[in-house]
N, C-alpha and C positions, 0 to 999 in steps of 0.2 A: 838727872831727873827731868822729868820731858813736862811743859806746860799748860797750865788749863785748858788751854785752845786746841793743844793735841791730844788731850785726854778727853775732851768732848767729842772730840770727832770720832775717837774711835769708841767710848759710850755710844753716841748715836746708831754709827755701824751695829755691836751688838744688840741694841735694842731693836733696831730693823730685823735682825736675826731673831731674837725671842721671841718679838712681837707681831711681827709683818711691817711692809712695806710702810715707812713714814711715821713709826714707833717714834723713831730718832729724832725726828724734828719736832714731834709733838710733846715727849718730854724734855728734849734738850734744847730749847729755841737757840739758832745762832746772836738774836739780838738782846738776848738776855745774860744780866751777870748772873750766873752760880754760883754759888760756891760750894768747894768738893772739901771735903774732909776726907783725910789722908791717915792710912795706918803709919806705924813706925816705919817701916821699910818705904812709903810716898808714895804705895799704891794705893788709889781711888777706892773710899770705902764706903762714902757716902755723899752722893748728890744735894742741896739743900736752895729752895728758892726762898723769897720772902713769904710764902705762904706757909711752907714748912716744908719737911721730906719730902724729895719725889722720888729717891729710890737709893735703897742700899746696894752693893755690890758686893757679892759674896767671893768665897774666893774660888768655888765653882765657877766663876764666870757667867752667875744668872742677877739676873738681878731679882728683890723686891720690893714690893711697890709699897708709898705712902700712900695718903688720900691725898695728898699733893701730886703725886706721880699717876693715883688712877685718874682722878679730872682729866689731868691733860691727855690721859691715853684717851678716856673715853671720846674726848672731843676732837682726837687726832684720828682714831681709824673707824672705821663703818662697821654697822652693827651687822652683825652676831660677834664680830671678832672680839675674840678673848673674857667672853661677858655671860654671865650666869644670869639668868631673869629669874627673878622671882615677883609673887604677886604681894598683894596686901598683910593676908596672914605674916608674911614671913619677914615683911618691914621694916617693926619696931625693933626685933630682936635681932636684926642687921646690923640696925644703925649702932647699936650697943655693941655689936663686936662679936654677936651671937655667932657661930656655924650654921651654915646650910645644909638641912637634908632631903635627901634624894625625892621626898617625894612632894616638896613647893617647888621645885627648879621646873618654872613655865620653857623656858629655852635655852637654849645654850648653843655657841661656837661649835659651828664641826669638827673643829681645828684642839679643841681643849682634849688635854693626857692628863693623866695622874703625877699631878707634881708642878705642875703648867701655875703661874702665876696669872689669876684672873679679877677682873670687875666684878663686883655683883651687883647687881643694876634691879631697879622696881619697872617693871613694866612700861612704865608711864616714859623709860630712858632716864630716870635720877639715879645716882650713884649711890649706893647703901654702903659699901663697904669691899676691901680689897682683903685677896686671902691667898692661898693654895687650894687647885681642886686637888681631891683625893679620889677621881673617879674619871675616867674617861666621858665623854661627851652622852656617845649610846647609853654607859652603864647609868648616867644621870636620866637619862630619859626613859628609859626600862625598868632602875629600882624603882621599887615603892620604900624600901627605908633605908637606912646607911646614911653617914654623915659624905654629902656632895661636895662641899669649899671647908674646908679650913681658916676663918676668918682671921685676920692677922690685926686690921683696925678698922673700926668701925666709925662712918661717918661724922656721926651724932645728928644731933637736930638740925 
């Protein structure tokens, strides 16, 4: 069984992969303790800082994101990447863990697929809530209705 310190490095790697460049160090700081929670078999199945989750590990080899894990993403890569905007209407019912439809999503990643694990961000740049887009980039900015993110947790207040 290989140790914390090689399982983060290679966390990091894939998260540079699903997320872009410096994914990895912005959820996995090297100077920080983690700790991983471990399936039966002591592969990596959840990430965990003192703030709480910052990301599961499925066995897809994707990961998803906590509100622990979107902060640090959002403050680790440059915007559009991986981030749904929406405006005020669509706010409240974020932070509650609501879904986003296609037709509040101010902006979005060029970069976001259907399936893509993303941010959902208020305009202003605050974190509302992390989820699964269900729609590509374009089709977000085209439809007028259809459900855009799949919200997974919502920030709260």
């Amino acid at each position: 069984m290989s140790d914390d310190a090689d399982d983060l490095a290679e966390l990091r790697a894939l998260a540079d992969y699903q997320f872009g460049h410096g994914a990895g160090t912005a959820l996995f700081p090297a100077d920080e303790k983690l700790r991983i929670k471990r399936t039966t078999s002591g592969r990596p199945q959840q990430v965990v800082a003192d703030e709480g989750r910052v990301v599961s590990h499925g066995i897809d080899g994707r990961f998803t994101l906590g509100i622990a894990g979107g902060r640090r993403l959002a403050a680790g890569l440059d915007a559009p990447a991986a981030r749904v905007v929406v405006g005020d209407e669509s706010e409240p019912f974020v932070r509650e863990g609501r879904n986003v439809f296609a037709k509040f999503v101010d902006e979005v990643g060029p970069e976001v697929r259907p399936g893509d694990e993303v941010l959902v961000v208020h305009k202003s740049g605050d974190l509302l809530g992390v989820g699964r887009a269900e729609l590509s980039a374009d089709a977000m900015r085209a439809f007028g209705s259809g459900m855009a993110v799949k919200t997974r947790e919502g920030a709260g207040e």
